[in-house]
C-alpha positions as CSV (number, residue, x, y, z in Angstrom):
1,X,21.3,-15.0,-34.2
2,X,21.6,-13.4,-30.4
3,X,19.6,-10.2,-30.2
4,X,21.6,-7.0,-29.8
5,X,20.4,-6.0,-26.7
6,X,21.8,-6.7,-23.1
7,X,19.6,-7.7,-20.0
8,X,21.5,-4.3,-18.1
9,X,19.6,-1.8,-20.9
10,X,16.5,-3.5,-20.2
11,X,16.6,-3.2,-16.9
12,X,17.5,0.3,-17.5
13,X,14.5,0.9,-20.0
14,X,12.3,-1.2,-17.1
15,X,13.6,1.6,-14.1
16,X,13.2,4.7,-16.3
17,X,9.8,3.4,-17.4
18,X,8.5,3.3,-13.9
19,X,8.9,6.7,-13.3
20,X,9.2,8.5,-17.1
21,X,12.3,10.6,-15.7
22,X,15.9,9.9,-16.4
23,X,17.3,11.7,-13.3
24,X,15.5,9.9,-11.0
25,X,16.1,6.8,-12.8
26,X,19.5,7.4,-12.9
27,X,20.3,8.4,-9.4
28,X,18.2,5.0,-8.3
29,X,20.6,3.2,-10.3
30,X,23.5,4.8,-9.9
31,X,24.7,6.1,-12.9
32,X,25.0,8.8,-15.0
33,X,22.2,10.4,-16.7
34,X,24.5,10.8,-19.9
35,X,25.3,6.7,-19.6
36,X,21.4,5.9,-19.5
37,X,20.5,7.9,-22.1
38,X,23.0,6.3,-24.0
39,X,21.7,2.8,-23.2
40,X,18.2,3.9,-23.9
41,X,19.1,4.9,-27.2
42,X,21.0,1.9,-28.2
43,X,18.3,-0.6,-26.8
44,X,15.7,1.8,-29.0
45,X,18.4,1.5,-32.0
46,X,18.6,-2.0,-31.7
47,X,15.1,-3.1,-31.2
48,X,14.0,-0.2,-33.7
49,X,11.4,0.9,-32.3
50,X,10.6,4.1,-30.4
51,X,10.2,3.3,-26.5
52,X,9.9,7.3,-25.3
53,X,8.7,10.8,-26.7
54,X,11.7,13.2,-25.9
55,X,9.8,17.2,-25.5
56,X,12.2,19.7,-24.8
57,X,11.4,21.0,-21.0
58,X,8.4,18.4,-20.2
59,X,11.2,15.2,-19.8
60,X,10.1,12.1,-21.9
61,X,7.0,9.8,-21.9
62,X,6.8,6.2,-23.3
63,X,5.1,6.0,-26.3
64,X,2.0,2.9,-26.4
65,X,4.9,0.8,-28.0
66,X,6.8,1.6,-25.1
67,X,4.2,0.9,-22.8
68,X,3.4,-2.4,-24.0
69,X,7.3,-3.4,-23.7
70,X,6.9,-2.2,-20.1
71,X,4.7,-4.7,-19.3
72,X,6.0,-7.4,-21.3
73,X,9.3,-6.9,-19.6
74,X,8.2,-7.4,-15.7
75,X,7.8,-11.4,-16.2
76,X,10.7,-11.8,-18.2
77,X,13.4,-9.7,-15.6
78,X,11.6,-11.9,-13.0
79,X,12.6,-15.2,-14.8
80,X,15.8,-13.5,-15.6
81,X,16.2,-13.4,-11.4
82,X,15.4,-17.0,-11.0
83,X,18.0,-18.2,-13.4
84,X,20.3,-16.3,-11.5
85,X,19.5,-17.4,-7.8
86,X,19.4,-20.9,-9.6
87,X,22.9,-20.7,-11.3
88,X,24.4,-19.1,-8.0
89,X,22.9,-22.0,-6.2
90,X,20.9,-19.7,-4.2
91,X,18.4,-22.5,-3.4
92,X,17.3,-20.7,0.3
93,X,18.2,-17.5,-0.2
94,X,16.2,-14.9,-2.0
95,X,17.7,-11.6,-3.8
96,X,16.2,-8.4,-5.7
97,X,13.7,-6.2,-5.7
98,X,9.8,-6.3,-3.8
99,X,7.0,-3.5,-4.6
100,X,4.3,-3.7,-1.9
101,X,1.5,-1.7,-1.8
102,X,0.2,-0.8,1.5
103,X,-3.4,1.5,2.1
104,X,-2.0,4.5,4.1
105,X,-4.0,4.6,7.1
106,X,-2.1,0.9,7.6
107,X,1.0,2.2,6.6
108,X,2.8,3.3,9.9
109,X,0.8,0.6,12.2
110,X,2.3,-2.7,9.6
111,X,4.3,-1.7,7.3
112,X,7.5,-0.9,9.8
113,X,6.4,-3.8,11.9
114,X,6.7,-6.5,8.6
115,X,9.5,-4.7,6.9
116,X,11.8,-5.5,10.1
117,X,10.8,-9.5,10.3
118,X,10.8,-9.5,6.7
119,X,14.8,-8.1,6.6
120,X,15.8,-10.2,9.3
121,X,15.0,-13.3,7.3
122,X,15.7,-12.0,3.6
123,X,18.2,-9.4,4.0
124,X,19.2,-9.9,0.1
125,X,15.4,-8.7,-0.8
126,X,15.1,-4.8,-1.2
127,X,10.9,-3.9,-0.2
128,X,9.7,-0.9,-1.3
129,X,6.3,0.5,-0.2
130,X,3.6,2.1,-2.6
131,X,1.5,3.7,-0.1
132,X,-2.0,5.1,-1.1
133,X,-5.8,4.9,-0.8
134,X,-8.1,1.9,-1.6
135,X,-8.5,2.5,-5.6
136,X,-4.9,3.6,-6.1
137,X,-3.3,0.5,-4.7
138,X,-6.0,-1.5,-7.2
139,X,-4.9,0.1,-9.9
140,X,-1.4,0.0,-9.4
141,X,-2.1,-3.8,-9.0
142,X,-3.7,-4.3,-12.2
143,X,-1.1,-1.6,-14.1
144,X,1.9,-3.8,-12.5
145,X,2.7,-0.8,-10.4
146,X,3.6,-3.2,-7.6
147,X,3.1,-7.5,-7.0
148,X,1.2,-7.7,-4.2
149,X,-0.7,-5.2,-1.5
150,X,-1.6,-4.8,2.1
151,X,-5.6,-3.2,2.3
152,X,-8.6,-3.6,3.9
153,X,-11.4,-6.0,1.9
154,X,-13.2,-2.6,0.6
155,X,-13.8,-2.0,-3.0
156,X,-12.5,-4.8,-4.2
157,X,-14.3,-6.7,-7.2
158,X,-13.1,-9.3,-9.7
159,X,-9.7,-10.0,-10.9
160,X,-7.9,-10.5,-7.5
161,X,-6.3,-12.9,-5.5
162,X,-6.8,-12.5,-1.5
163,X,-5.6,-13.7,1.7
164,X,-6.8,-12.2,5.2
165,X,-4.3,-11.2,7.3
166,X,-6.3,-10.3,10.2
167,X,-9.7,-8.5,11.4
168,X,-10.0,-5.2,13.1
169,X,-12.9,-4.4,15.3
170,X,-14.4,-1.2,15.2
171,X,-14.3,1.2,18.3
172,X,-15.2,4.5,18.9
173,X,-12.8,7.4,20.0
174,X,-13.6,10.2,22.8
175,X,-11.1,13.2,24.0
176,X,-10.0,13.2,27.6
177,X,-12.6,15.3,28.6
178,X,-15.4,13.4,27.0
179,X,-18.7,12.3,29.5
180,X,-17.8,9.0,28.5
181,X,-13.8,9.3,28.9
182,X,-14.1,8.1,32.2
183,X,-15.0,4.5,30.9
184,X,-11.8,3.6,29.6
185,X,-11.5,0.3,28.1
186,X,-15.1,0.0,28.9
187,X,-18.0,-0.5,26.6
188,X,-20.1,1.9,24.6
189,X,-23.5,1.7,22.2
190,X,-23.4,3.7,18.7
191,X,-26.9,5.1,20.2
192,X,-25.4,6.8,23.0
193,X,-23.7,9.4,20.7
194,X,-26.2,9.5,18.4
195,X,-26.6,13.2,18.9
196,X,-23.3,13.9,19.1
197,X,-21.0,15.6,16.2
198,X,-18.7,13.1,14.2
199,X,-15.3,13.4,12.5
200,X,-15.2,11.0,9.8
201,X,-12.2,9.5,8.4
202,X,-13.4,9.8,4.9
203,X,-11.2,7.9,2.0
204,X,-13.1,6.0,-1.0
205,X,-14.5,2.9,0.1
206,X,-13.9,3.5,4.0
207,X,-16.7,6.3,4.0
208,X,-19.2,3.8,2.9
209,X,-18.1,1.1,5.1
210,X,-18.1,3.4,8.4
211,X,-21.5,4.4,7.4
212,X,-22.6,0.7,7.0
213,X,-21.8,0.6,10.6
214,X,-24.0,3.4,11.8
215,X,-27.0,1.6,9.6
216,X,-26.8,-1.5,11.1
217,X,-26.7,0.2,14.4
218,X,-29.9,2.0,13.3
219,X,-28.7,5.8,13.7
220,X,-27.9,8.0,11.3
221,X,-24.3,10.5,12.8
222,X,-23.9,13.7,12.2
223,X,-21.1,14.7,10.9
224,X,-19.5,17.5,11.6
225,X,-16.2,17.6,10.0
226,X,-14.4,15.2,7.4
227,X,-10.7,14.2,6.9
228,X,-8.5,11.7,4.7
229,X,-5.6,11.6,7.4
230,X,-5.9,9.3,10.0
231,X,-3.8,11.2,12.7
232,X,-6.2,14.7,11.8
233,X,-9.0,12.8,12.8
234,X,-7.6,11.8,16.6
235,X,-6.3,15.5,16.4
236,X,-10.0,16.8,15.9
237,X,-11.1,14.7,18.5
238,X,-8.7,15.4,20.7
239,X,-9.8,19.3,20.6
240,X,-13.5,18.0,21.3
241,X,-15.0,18.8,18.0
242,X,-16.1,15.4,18.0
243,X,-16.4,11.6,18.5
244,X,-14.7,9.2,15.9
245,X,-15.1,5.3,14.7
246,X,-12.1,4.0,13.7
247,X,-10.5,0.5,13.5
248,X,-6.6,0.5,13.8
249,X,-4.9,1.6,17.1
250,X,-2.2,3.4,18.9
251,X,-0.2,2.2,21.6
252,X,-0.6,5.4,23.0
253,X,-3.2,8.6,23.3
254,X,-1.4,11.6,22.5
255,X,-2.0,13.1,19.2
256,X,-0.4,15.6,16.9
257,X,-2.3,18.5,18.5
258,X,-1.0,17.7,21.7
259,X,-4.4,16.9,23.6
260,X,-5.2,13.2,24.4
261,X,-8.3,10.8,22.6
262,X,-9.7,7.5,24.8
263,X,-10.9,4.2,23.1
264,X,-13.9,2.5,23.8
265,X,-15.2,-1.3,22.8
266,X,-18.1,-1.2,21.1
267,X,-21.5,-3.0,22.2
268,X,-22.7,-3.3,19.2
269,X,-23.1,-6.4,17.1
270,X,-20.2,-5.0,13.7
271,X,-18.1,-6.1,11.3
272,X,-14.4,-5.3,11.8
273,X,-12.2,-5.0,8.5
274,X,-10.6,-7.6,7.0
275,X,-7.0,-6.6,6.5
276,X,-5.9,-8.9,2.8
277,X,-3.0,-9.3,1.2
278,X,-4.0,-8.9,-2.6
279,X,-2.5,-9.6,-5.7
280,X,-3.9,-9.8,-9.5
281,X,-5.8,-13.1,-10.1
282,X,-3.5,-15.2,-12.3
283,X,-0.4,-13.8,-12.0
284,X,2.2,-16.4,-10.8
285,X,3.6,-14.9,-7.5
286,X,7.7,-14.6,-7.2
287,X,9.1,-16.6,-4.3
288,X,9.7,-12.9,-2.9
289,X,6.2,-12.1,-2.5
290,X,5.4,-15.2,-1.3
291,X,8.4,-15.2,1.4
292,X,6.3,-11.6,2.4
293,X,3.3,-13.1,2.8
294,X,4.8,-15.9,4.9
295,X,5.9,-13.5,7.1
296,X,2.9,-11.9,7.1
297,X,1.4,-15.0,8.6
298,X,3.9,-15.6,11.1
299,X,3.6,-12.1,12.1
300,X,-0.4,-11.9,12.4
301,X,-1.1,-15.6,12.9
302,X,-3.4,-16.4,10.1
């Protein structure tokens, strides 16, 4: 006997599960808050179970039967995509949706630069970004959050699936009016600003890594001030209130606070960061997420 449900209610139980709010569930989708209620309720009254807990002025939350239907659902709307790419003969194109996670001080150096070669090749893919720190993307990997993300090889233990994209050297980061600004694109120890206030770019897991750095080199810094933007930290040293080690790179050295920062090559003997692309171990990868990591690889060489 066919189940009383359609695959449109479940996808529309799948988007307001994402975000436990039917507005913005219902302005992604384009529909009527009244008409997804509605659909909700039916898929509820059909199934008979209770999928949300409806409070009066705190919106609605899924209830752990709702939950677990959550996650059930992703691989089944997945295969429900194949079968239609297959039956429309879609054999080289791909269509649908693609959450990538992407650790925020990459954000505005990769993302923009992979979304446009991945849109040029698979303009029938929608990508949306999840953009957050080093713990928050592995969570939202392991809570289905999104299928694959772009971060650094920091923090990660068991249960994943990598592939490095590229490695980033380390370098250090002066203002315009620093002793050693006038060695532009010239080399520099970690001992020769061992004395010398630091602004750390301090995020879980990149803290301990930057500090692995100054052990190896045998110094201990002295930090002066501490920041989880990547932009405030050029800004500070900008203004001279100190030196910075950093990995990614502008194509320019202005900054926010309108003074101007000068890299330097490090003599030292460190490790760069591996940039991965990571995904949960044992979950079968869509041909959309592997279509991004292709273009990854075309993009960055590896």
């Amino acid at each position: 006997m066919p189940k009383p449900f359609t695959i449109v209610q479940l996808r529309y139980f799948a988007a307001v599960a994402e975000s436990e709010n039917m507005t913005a569930a219902a302005e992604r989708l384009g529909i009527t808050q009244s008409a997804l209620s509605t659909a909700i309720g039916q898929l509820e009254q059909a199934l008979e179970v209770q999928l949300f807990i409806r409070r009066p002025q705190r919106g609605l939350h899924l209830t752990p039967s709702g939950r677990q239907f959550a996650k059930d659902l992703g691989p089944f709307l997945e295969q429900a995509d194949a079968l239609y790419e297959s039956a429309r003969g879609y054999a080289d194109a791909l269509v649908g949706e693609l959450k990538v996670g992407v650790f925020a001080p990459l954000a505005p150096f990769r993302a923009p630069v992979i979304l446009q070669a991945f849109e040029a090749r698979y303009p029938g893919v929608h990508v949306s970004f999840l953009e957050g720190d080093q713990e928050f993307l592995r969570r939202s990997l392991l809570e289905g959050h999104c299928e694959l993300a772009l971060m650094y090889n920091l923090g990660l233990d068991g249960g994943f699936t990598t592939r490095t994209v590229e490695r980033i050297p380390p370098h250090v980061l002066v203002s315009a009016d620093h002793r050693l600004a006038a060695r532009p694109e010239q080399e520099v120890a970690l001992r020769e600003l061992a004395d010398e206030p630091m602004i750390l770019l301090d995020l879980p897991h990149t803290r301990e890594y930057f500090m692995q750095l100054f052990q190896l080199a045998g110094i201990t810094p002295t930090i002066r001030h501490r920041a989880s933007g990547y932009e405030t930290v050029r800004s500070f040293v900008a203004r001279g209130h100190g030196y910075a080690v950093l990995n990614q790179r502008l194509h320019h050295d202005l900054t926010y606070a309108g003074g101007r920062v000068v890299p330097l090559r490090l003599t030292d003997d460190l490790p760069g960061i591996e940039v991965l692309l990571v995904r949960p171990e044992g979950l079968k990868p869509t041909r959309r997420a592997l279509a991004f990591e292709d273009v990854c690889r075309g993009i960055y060489g590896t």
